[in-house]
C-alpha positions in Angstrom: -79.1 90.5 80.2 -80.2 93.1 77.7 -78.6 95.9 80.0 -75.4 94.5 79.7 -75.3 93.8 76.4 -76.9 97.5 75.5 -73.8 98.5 77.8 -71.1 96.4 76.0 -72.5 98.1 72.6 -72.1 101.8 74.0 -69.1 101.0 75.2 -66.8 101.9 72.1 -68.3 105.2 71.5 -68.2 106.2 75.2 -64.5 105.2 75.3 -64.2 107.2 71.9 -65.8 109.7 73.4 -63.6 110.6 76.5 -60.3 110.0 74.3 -61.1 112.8 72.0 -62.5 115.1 74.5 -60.2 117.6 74.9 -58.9 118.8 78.1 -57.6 122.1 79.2 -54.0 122.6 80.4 -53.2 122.0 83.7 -52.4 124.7 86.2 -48.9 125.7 87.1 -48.6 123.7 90.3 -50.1 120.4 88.6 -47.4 121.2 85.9 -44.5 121.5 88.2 -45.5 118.7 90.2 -46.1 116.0 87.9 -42.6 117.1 86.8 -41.4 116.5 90.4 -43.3 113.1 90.8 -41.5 112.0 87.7 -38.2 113.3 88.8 -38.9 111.1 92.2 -39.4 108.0 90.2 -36.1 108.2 88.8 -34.1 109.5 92.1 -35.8 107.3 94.8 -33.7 104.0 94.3 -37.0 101.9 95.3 -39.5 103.5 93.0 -36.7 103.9 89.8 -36.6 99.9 90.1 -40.9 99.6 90.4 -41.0 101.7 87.3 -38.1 101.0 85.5 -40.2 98.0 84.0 -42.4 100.5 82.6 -39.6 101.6 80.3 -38.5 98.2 79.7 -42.1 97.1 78.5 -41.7 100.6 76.0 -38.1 99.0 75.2 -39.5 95.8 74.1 -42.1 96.5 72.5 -39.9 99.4 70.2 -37.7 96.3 69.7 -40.3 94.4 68.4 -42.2 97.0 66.3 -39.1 97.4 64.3 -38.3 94.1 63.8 -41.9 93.6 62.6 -41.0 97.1 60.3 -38.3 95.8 58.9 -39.8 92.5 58.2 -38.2 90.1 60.4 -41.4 87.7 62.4 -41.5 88.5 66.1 -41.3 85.0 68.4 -42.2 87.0 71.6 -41.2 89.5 74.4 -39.9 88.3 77.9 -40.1 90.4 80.5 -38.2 89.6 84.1 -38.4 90.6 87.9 -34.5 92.3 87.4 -36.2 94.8 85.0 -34.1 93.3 82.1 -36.3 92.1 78.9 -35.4 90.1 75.8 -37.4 90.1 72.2 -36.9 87.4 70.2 -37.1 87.9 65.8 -36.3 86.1 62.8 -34.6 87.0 60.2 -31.0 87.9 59.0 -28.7 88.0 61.9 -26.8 90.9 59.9 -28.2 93.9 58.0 -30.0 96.9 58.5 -33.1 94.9 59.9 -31.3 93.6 62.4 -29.3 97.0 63.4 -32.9 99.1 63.2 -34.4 96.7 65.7 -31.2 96.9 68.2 -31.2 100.4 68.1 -34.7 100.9 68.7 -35.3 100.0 72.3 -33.6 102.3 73.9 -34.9 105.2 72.0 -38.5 103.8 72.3 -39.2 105.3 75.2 -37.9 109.1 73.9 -39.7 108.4 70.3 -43.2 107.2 72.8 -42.6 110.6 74.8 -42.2 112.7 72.4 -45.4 111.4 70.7 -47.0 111.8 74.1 -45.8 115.4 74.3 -47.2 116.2 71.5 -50.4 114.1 72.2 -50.7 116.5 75.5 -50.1 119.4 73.5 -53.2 119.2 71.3 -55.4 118.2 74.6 -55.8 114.9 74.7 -54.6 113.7 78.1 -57.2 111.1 78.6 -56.9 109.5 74.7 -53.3 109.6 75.5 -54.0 107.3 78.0 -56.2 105.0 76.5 -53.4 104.9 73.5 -51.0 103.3 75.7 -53.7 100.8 76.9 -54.0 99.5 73.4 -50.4 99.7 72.9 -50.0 97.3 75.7 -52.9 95.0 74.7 -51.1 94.7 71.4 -47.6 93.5 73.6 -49.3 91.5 75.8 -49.9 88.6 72.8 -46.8 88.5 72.1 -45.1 88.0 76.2 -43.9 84.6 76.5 -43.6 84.6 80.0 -45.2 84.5 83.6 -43.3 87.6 85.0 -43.6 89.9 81.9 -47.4 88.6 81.5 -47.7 90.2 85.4 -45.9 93.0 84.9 -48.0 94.1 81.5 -51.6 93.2 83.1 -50.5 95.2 86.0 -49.6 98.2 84.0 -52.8 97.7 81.9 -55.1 97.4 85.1 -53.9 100.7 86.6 -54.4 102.6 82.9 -58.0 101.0 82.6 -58.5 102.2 86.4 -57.5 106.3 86.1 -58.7 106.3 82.6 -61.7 104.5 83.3 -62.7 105.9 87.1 -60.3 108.6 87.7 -61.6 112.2 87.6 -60.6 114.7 84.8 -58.2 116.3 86.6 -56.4 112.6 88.1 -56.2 111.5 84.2 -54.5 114.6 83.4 -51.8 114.5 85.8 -51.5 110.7 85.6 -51.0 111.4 81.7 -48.0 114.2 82.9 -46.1 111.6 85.0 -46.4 109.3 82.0 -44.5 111.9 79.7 -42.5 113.0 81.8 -41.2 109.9 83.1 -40.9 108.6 79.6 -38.6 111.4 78.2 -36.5 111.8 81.3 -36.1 107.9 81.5 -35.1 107.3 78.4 -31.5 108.9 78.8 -31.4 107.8 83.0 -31.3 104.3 81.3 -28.8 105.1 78.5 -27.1 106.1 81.2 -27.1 102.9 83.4 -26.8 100.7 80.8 -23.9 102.8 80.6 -22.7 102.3 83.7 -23.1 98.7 83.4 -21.2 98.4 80.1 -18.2 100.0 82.1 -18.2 97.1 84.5 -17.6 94.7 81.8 -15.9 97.0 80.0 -17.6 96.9 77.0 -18.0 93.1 76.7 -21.2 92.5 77.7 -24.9 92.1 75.8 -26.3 95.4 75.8 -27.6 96.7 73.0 -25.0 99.0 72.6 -22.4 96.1 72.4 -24.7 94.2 70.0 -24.6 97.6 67.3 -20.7 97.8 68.2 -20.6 93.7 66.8 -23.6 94.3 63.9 -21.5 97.3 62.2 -17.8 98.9 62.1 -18.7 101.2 64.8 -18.3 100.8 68.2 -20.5 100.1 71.3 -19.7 103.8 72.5 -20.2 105.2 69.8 -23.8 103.9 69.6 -24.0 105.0 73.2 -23.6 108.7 72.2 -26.5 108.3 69.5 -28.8 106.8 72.2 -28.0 110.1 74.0 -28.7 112.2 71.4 -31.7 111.0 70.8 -32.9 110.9 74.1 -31.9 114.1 75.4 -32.9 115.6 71.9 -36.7 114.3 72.3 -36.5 115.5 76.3 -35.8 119.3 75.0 -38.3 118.9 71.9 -41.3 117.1 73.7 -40.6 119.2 77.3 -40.5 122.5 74.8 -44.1 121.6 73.8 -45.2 120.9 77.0 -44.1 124.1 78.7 -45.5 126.2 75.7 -49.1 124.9 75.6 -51.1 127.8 77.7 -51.8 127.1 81.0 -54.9 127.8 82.9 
């Protein structure tokens, strides 16, 4: 019994110690193909809709943080088997609160891989990691359902696993795929949503057509800033990447 609890008490410093243990770059070919595993997670119709709830877990919980931000009190995040999410708030149904925390989610997942980018850039591949894992303790108290509790332990049990028991060089290339699939998925779902919006030709619930109701703009307009933002942190947090030396 002592063991364990001796165990339990290293614990903290031994994960503190692996986050902020720097690692070196990776080589070329592990740069390239973490780039290509990312790209296949987006092109391969089966694996886009397995990880697409990755970036809807990052777009619900950017909703929430700014609705929390901009003082309105979080109810809870749903997550469902369609990849579709909902995050509840209170507060004014109008005002700058409420347009901050509609236009957050779908630039979550840009703002999240830039940081990352940056976060890989300095060396710190496996506290990346363990970043997210706190990240997605701190959404899992506020899920209000069975699915999106499933889909968030899921997620958490693989980070804990690599970060955890995978080797150095299987944390950094896990922590690659991560950033890469977070800046290049940002603008593939702009785009969908997108795609949906011109199936119900603008009439629909998307974020975009909530902004277009919430201010004198409208939905497409708010379309073209998710873009911007997206493809904007793609070119700033890929620069940073591709200019950290490699071994």
């Amino acid at each position: 019994m002592s063991g364990v609890l001796d165990t339990l008490r290293s614990l903290p410093g031994e994960i503190w110690d692996r986050a902020t243990t720097v690692q070196p770059a990776p080589g070329q070919v592990v740069l390239v193909g973490t780039l290509l595993v990312a790209l296949a997670l987006l092109a391969v119709p089966t694996l886009w809709h397995l990880s697409r709830h990755v970036l809807t877990i990052v777009h619900e919980a950017a909703h929430g943080l700014v609705a929390v931000l901009s003082g309105r009190r979080l109810s809870g995040i749903r997550l469902h088997s369609d990849t579709s999410g909902l995050t509840v708030s209170v507060g004014k149904p109008r005002g700058p609160g409420m347009v901050a925390t509609a236009f957050a989610g779908y630039v979550g997942p840009a703002v999240l891989g830039l940081g990352a980018a940056w976060v890989l850039g300095q060396g710190y591949a496996v506290g990346l990691l363990w970043g997210l894992l706190l990240a997605l303790v701190l959404v899992l108290v506020q899920i209000r359902n069975w699915y999106g509790l499933w889909s968030v332990l899921v997620t958490g049990v693989v980070l804990v696993g690599v970060s955890w028991w995978g080797s150095a060089p299987v944390q950094v290339a896990v922590a690659y795929v991560v950033t890469w699939y977070l800046l290049l998925g940002a603008p593939r779902a702009v785009l969908e949503m997108q795609s949906q919006r011109r199936r119900t030709r603008g009439r629909g619930t998307s974020d975009a057509d909530v902004l277009g109701r919430l201010t004198p703009l409208p939905g497409g307009f708010w379309v073209g800033a998710f873009l911007v933002v997206c493809v904007g942190a793609l070119v700033l947090g890929g620069s940073w990447i591709l200019q950290r030396p490699l071994l």
